[in-house]
TIBA-821095 format. One record per residue (C-alpha): residue in one letter; z, x, y. Coordinates in Angstrom, 2 decimals. Example, Ala and Ser with C-alpha at 12.3 -4.5 7.8 and 13.67 -1.06 7.14 Angstrom:
TIBA-821095
 r       Z       X       Y
 a    7.80   12.30   -4.50
 s    7.14   13.67   -1.06
This chain:
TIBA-821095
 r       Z       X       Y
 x  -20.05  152.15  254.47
 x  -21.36  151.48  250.99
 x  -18.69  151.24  247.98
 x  -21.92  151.56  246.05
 x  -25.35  153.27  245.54
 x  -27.99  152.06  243.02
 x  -30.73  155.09  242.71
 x  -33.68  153.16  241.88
 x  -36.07  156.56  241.28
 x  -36.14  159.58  238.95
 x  -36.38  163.38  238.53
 x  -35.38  165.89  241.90
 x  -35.60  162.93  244.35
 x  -32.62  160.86  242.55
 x  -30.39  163.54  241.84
 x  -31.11  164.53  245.74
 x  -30.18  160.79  247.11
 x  -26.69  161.12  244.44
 x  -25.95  164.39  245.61
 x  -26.29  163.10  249.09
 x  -24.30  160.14  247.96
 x  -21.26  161.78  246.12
 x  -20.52  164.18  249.65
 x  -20.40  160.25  251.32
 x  -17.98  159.29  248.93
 x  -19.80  156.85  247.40
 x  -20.01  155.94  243.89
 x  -23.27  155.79  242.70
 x  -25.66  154.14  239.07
 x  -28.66  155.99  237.94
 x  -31.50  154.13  236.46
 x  -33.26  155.29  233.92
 x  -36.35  154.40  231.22
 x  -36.12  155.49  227.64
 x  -37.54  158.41  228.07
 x  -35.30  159.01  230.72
 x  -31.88  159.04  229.25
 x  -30.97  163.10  229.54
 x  -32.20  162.99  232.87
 x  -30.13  165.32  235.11
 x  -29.35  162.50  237.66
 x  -28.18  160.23  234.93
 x  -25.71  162.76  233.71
 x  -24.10  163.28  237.32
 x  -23.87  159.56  238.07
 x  -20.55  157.68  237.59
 x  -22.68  154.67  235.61
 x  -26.11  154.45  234.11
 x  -28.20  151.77  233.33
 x  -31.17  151.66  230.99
 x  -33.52  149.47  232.50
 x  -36.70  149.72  229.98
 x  -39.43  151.34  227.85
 x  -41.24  154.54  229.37
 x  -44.29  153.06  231.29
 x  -42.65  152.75  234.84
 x  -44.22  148.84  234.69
 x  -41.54  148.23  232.52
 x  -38.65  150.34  233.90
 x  -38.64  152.06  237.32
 x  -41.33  148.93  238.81
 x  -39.04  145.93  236.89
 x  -37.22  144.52  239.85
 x  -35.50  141.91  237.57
 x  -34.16  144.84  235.29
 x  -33.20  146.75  238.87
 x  -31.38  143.35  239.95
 x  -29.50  143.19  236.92
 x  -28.83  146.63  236.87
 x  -26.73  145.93  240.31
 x  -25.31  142.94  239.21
 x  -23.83  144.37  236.28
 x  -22.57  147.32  238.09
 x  -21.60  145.74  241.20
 x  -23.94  147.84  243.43
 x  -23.85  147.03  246.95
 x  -27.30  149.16  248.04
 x  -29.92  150.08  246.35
 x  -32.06  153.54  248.01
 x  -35.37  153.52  246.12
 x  -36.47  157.56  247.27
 x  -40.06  158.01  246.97
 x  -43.10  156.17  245.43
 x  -42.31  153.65  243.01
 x  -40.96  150.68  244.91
 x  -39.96  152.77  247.96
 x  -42.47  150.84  249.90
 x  -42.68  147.87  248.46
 x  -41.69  145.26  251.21
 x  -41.21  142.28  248.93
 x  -38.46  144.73  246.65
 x  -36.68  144.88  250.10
 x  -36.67  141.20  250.56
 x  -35.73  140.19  247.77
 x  -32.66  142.71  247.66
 x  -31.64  140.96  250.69
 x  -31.36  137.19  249.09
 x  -29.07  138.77  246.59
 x  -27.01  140.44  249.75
 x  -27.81  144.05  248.11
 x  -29.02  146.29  251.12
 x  -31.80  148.60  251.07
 x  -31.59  151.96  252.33
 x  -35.28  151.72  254.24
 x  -36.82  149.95  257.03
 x  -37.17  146.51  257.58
 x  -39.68  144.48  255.32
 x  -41.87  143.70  258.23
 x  -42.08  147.67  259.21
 x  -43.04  148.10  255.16
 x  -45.75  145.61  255.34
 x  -47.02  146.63  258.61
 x  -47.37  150.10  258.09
 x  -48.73  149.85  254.19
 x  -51.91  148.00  255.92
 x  -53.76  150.85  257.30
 x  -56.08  148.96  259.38
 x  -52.73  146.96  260.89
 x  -50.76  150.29  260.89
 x  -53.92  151.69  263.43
 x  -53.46  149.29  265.86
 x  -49.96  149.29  265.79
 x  -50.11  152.73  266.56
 x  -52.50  151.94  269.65
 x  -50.11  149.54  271.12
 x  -47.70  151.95  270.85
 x  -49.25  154.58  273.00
 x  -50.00  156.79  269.58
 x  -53.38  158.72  269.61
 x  -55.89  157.48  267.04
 x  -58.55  158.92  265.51
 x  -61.50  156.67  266.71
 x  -63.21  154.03  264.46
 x  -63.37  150.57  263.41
 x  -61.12  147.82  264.57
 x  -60.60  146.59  261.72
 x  -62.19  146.39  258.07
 x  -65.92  146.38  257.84
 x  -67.52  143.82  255.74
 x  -71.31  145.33  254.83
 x  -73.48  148.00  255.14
 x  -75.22  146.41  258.52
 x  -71.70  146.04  260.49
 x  -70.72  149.74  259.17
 x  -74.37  151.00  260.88
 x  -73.71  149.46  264.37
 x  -70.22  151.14  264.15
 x  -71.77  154.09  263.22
 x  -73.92  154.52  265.96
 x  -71.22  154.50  268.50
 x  -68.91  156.39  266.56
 x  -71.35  159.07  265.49
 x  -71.50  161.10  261.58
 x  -70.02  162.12  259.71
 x  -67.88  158.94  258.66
 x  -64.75  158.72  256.31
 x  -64.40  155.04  254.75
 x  -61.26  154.88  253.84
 x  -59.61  151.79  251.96
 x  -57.33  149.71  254.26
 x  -54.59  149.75  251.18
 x  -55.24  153.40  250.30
 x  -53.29  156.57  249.48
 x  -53.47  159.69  247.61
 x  -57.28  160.41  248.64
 x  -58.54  157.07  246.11
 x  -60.89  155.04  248.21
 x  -61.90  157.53  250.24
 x  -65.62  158.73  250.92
 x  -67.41  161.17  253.74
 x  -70.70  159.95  254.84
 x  -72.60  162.30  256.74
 x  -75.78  160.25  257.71
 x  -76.91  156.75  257.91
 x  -78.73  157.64  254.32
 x  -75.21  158.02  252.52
 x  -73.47  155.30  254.34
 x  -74.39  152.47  252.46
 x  -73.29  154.64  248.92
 x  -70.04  155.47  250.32
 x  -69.37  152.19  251.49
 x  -70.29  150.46  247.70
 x  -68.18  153.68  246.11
 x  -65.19  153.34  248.40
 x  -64.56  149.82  248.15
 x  -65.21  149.68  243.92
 x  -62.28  152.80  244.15
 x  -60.21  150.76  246.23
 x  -60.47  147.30  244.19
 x  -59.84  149.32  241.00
 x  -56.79  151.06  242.45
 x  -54.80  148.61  244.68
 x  -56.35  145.29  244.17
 x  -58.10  144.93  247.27
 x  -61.79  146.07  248.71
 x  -61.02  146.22  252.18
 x  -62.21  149.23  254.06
 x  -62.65  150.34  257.29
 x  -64.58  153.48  259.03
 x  -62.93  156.45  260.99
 x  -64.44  159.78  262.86
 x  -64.49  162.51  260.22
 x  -63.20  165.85  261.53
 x  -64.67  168.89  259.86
 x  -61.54  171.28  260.07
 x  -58.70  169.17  260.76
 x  -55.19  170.37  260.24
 x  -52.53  167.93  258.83
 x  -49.39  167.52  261.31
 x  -46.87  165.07  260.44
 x  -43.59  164.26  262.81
 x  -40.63  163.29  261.21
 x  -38.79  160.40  262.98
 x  -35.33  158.85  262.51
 x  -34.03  155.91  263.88
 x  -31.29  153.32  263.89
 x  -33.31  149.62  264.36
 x  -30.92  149.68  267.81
 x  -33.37  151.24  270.30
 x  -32.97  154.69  269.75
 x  -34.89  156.65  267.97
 x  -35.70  160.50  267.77
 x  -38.16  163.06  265.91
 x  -37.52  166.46  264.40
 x  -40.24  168.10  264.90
 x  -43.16  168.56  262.72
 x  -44.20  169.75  259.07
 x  -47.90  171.01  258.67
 x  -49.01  170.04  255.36
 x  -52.31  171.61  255.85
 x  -52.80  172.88  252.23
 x  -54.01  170.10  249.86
 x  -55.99  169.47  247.00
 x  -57.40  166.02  245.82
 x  -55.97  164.80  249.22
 x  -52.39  165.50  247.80
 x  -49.99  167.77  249.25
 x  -48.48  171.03  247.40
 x  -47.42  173.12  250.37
 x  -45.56  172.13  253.52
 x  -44.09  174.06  256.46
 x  -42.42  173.75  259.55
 x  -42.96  174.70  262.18
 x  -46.49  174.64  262.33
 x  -48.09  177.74  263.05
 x  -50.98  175.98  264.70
 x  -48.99  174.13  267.24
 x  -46.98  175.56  270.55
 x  -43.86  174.25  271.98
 x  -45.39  171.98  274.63
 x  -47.64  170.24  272.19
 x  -44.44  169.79  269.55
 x  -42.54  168.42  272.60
 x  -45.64  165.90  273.63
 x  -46.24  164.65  270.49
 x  -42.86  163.90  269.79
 x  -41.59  162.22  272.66
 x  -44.62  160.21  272.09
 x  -44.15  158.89  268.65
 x  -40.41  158.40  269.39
 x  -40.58  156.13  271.90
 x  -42.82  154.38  270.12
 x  -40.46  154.16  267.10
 x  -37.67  152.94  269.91
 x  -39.81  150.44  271.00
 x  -40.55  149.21  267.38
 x  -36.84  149.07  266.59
 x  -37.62  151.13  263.68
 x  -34.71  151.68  261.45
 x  -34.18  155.00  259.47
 x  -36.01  157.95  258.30
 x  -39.86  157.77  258.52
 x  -43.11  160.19  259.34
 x  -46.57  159.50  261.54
 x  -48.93  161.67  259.80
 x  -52.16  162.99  262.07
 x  -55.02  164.81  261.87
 x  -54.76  168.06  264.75
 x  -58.06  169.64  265.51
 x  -58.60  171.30  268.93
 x  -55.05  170.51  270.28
 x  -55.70  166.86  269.89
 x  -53.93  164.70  267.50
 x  -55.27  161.66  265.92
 x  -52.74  158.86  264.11
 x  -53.87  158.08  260.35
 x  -50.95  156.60  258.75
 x  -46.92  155.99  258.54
 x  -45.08  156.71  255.73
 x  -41.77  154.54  256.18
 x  -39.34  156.53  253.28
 x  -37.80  159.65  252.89
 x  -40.58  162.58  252.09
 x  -40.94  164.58  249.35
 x  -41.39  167.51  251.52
 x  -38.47  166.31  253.82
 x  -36.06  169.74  253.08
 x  -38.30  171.62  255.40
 x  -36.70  169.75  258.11
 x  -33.66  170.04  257.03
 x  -33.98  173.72  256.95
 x  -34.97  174.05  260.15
 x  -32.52  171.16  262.12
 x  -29.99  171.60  259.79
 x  -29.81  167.50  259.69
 x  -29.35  165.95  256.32
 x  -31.84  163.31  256.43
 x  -30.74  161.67  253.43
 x  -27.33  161.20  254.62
 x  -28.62  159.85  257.56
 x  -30.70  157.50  255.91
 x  -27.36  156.06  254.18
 x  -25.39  155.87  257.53
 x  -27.92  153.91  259.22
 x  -28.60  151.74  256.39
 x  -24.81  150.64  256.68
 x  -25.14  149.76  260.06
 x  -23.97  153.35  261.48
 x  -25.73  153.88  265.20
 x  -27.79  156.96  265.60
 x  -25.35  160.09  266.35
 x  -27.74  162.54  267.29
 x  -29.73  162.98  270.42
 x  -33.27  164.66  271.60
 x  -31.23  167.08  272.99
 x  -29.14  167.87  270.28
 x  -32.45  168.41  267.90
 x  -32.79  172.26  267.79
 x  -35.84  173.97  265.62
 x  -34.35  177.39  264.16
 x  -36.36  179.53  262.39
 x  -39.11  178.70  259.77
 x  -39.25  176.85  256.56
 x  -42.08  176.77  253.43
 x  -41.57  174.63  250.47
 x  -43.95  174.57  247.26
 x  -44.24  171.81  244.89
 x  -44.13  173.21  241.17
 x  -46.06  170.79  239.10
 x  -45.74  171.16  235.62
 x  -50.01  171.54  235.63
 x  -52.12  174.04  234.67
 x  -52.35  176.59  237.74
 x  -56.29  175.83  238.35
 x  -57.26  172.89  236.89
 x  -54.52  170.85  237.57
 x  -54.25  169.22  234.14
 x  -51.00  167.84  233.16
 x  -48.60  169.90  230.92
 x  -45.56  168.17  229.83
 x  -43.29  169.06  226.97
 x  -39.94  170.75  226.50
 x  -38.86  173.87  228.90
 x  -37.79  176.49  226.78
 x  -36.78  178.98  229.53
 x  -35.60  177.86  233.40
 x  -34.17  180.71  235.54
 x  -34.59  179.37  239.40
 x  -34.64  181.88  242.08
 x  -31.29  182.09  244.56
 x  -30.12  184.12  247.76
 x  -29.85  184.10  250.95
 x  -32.66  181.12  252.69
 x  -33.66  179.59  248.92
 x  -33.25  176.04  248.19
 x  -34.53  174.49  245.06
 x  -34.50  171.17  244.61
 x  -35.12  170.14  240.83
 x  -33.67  167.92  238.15
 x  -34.55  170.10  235.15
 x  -32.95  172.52  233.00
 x  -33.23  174.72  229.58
 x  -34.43  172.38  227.10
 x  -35.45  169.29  229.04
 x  -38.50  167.75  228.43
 x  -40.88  166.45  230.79
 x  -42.12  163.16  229.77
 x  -45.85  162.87  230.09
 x  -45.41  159.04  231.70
 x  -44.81  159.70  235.56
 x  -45.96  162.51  237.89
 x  -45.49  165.91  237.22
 x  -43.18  167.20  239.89
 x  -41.43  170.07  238.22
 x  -39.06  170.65  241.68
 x  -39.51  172.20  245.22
 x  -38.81  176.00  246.06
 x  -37.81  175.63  249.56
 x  -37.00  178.85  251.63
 x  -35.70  179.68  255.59
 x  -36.05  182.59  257.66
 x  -35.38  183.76  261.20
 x  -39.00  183.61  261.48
 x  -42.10  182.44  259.55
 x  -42.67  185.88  258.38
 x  -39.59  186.23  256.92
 x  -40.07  183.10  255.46
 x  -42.99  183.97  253.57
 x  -41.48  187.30  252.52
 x  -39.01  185.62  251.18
 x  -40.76  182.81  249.31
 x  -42.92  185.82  247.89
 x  -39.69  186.98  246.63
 x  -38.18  183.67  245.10
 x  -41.61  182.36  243.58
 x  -41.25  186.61  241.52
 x  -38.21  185.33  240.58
 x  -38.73  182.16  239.26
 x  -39.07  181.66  235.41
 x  -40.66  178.57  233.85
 x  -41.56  178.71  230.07
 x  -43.10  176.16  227.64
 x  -45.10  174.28  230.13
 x  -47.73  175.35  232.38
 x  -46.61  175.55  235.79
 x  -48.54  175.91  239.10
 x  -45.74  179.04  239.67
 x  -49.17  181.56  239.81
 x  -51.22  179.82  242.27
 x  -48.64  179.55  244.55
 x  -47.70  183.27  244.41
 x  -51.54  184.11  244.94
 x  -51.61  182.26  248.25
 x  -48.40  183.97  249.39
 x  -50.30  187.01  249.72
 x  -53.30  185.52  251.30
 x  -54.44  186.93  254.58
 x  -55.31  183.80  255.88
 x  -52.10  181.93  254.64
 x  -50.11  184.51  255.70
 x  -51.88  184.46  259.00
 x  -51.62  180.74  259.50
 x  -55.67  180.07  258.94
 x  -56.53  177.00  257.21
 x  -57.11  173.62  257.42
 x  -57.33  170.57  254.99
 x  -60.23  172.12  253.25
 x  -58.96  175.37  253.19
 x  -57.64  174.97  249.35
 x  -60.17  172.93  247.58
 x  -62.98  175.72  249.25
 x  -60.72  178.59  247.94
 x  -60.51  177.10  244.56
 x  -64.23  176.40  244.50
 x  -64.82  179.83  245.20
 x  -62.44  181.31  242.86
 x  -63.66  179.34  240.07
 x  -67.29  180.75  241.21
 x  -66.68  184.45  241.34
 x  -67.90  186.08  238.10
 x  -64.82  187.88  235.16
C-alpha cells in the first residue's frame, strides 16, 4: 500500500479522495493555488503545498510544480480525481519516470480512449454496440455526403477530441451538412487544438446510460450497474440516478456482462465508465471516461462499494476482491449537482457564502468542500457539492431528495438549489419520462410562458 497520497485536484472531489485516503491509513498532501489556500481539503490534509497563482495553467495543470510538490513531500502516488489532468496520459507517464504511481489506468488506456474516433473502434473490437457512423474522421464536405447517404439524417459531427457538448453540431439534411461540418471543426480547433471530426447517427430521444466498470489490469474486471444521466443541459450533466428507470433487469445484466468482458479483455485497470446512448432498448457506445465520476456516489449508494477506495487498492497492486456475483443493486439513488449559477440562466455566481446549513438524515449524503464564509473563487468550475440521497425504492428516493433539497440553505451566491426542487415535483421526472432533451425543451418552454 501507499505510505503516501498526493491529491492533485480541488473542491468536493479532493476532500472525497483524502477522506477515502485517511480510512486507508494513508497520509496524504493537498495541492492548492492561491486562491485556494482555505480550501476545506487543504485544512484536513497532513501537508499542503502551494503550487501557483489562480489560473489552473499555472497551478492545478503545472506538472513541474505537481512533481516538486511530491518530491518535497515524499509522495509516493499521486490520484488526480476529475478533470484537470485526470486524463492526461502524458501526466501519467511522466509520474512513472519519477517512480510516483498514478491512481488511474494505464497511459495507453488514457490515450486510447481520449481519441473518440480510436475509442469507437476499440469498442467494436470489443464486442461493444456502437452507434453507427464514420470509420474514422471525415476530411470534407464531399466524403461527409457519401457517408451520409448510407447512414441517413439527421447527423451529429462530433469532434474526435471533444467533450462537454463543444464541437458538436446536428445536421438534419444534406443542406446543413456542409455548415455543421465548417462550425464543428472551427469549435473543435478553438477548444482542443485539433479539427478532426467524424459523423454519427443522431437519435431524436435518446436516453443517457452509463455502466460503471472496475477492474484490476489482471483479467478481471466487473461493472456495477448503471447511472442514467438523462437530464442535461449544454450537453453537461446536473442530475444522475441509478438505477435507471428506463432499463429492466435483463437489459442491466446484458449490457454489463458485455462491457465487462470487454474491460477483462483490455486488461483495464481501475475505476472507469462506457457511456451510451439507449433508445428503443438498444444501446449505442459513444465514449469512455477512464477516472473516477463526479456522479460516482450513486453507485456507491446503491452497491455499497467505495469506489474510491478501490481505486487506491488496485493502484497499489491489490487484485480485484469483489465478484459479479457479489455486486448486489439495493434500492435507488438521485444525486444533484449544486452549481453556484443562477437557477435559469446558468451564469456563474461566485463570492463568499454567508449562510451553509446542508440537509442530513436517514439516506442523505452530501458531498461538498464548502462551509460558512468560504468563498468560491470565480477561476474553476462552479461545483458547489452533490446532494446525494437512497431509498428502498426510487420513490422514496425522490421523496426524500424533495425533502433534503427543502432543507438545504445556501446564501450569498446564487445556487441552482430552486431548479432542482422544481423538477422534483415534476410529473414526468417523477414518472421517469425524459430523455437528453427533456431539460433544455423544459427550460425553453419555461422561459416562453408569459408572468
Amino acid at each position: 500500500m501507499f505510505d503516501k497520497i498526493l491529491i492533485a485536484n480541488r473542491g468536493e472531489i479532493a476532500l472525497r479522495i483524502l477522506r477515502a485516503a485517511k480510512e486507508l491509513g494513508i497520509a496524504t498532501v493537498a495541492v492548492h493555488s492561491t486562491a485556494d489556500s482555505g480550501a476545506m481539503h487543504v485544512k484536513l490534509a497532513d501537508e499542503s503545498v502551494c503550487i501557483g497563482p489562480p489560473p489552473a495553467k499555472d497551478s492545478y495543470l503545472n506538472i513541474p510544480s505537481l512533481l516538486a510538490a511530491c518530491e518535497i513531500t515524499g509522495a509516493d502516488a499521486v490520484h488526480p480525481g476529475y478533470g484537470f489532468l485526470a486524463e492526461n496520459a502524458r501526466f501519467a507517464e511522466i509520474l512513472a519516470e519519477h517512480n510516483i504511481a498514478f491512481i488511474g489506468p494505464k497511459p495507453e488506456h488514457i490515450r486510447l480512449m481520449g481519441d473518440k474516433i480510436e475509442a469507437k473502434r476499440t469498442a467494436q473490437r470489443l464486442g461493444i454496440p456502437c452507434v453507427p457512423g464514420s470509420a474514422g474522421a471525415v476530411q470534407d464536405a464531399a466524403e461527409a455526403e457519401r457517408i451520409a447517404a448510407d447512414i441517413g439524417y439527421p447527423l451529429l459531427v462530433k469532434a474526435a477530441a471533444g467533450g462537454g457538448g463543444r464541437g458538436m453540431k446536428v445536421a438534419r439534411s444534406a443542406a446543413g451538412l456542409a455548415d455543421a461540418m465548417g462550425t464543428a471543426k472551427a469549435e473543435a480547433k478553438a477548444a482542443f487544438g485539433d479539427d478532426a471530426v467524424y459523423l454519427e447517427k443522431y437519435l431524436e430521444k435518446p436516453r443517457h446510460i452509463e455502466i460503471q466498470v472496475l477492474g484490476d489490469g489482471q483479467g478481471r474486471a466487473i461493472h456495477l450497474g448503471e447511472r442514467d444521466c438523462s437530464l442535461q443541459r449544454r450537453h453537461q450533466k446536473i442530475w444522475e440516478e441509478g438505477p435507471s428507470p428506463a432499463l429492466n433487469a435483463d437489459e442491466r445484466d446484458q449490457i454489463g456482462r458485455i462491457v465487462a468482458k470487454a474491460m477483462a479483455d483490455l486488461g483495464y485497470i481501475g475505476v472507469g465508465t462506457v457511456e451510451f446512448l439507449y433508445e428503443e432498448g438498444r444501446f449505442y457506445f459513444i465514449e469512455m471516461n477512464t477516472r473516477i465520476q463526479v456522479e460516482h456516489p450513486v453507485t456507491e449508494m446503491i452497491t455499497g462499494i467505495d469506489l474510491v477506495n478501490e481505486q487506491i487498492r488496485i493502484a497499489a497492486g491489490s487484485p480485484l476482491t469483489i465478484a459479479q456475483k457479489d455486486v448486489r443493486l439495493i434500492g435507488a439513488a438521485i444525486e444533484c449537482r449544486i452549481n453556484a449559477e443562477h437557477a435559469r440562466t446558468f451564469t456563474p455566481s461566485p463570492g463568499r457564502i454567508a449562510y451553509y446549513h446542508p440537509p442530513g438524515g436517514l439516506g442523505v449524503r452530501v458531498d461538498s468542500a464548502v462551509y460558512q464564509g468560504y468563498v468560491i473563487p470565480p477561476f474553476y468550475d462552479s461545483l458547489v457539492g452533490k446532494l446525494v440521497v437512497h431509498g428502498r425504492t426510487r420513490n422514496e428516493a425522490l421523496l426524500r431528495l424533495r425533502r433534503a433539497l427543502d432543507e438545504f440553505i445556501i446564501d450569498g451566491v446564487e445556487t441552482t438549489l430552486p431548479l432542482f426542487r422544481a423538477l422534483v415535483r415534476n410529473a414526468e421526472i417523477q414518472n421517469g419520462q425524459y430523455d437528453i432533451h427533456w431539460l433544455e425543451n423544459y427550460l425553453a418552454a419555461e422561459a416562453a410562458a408569459p408572468g
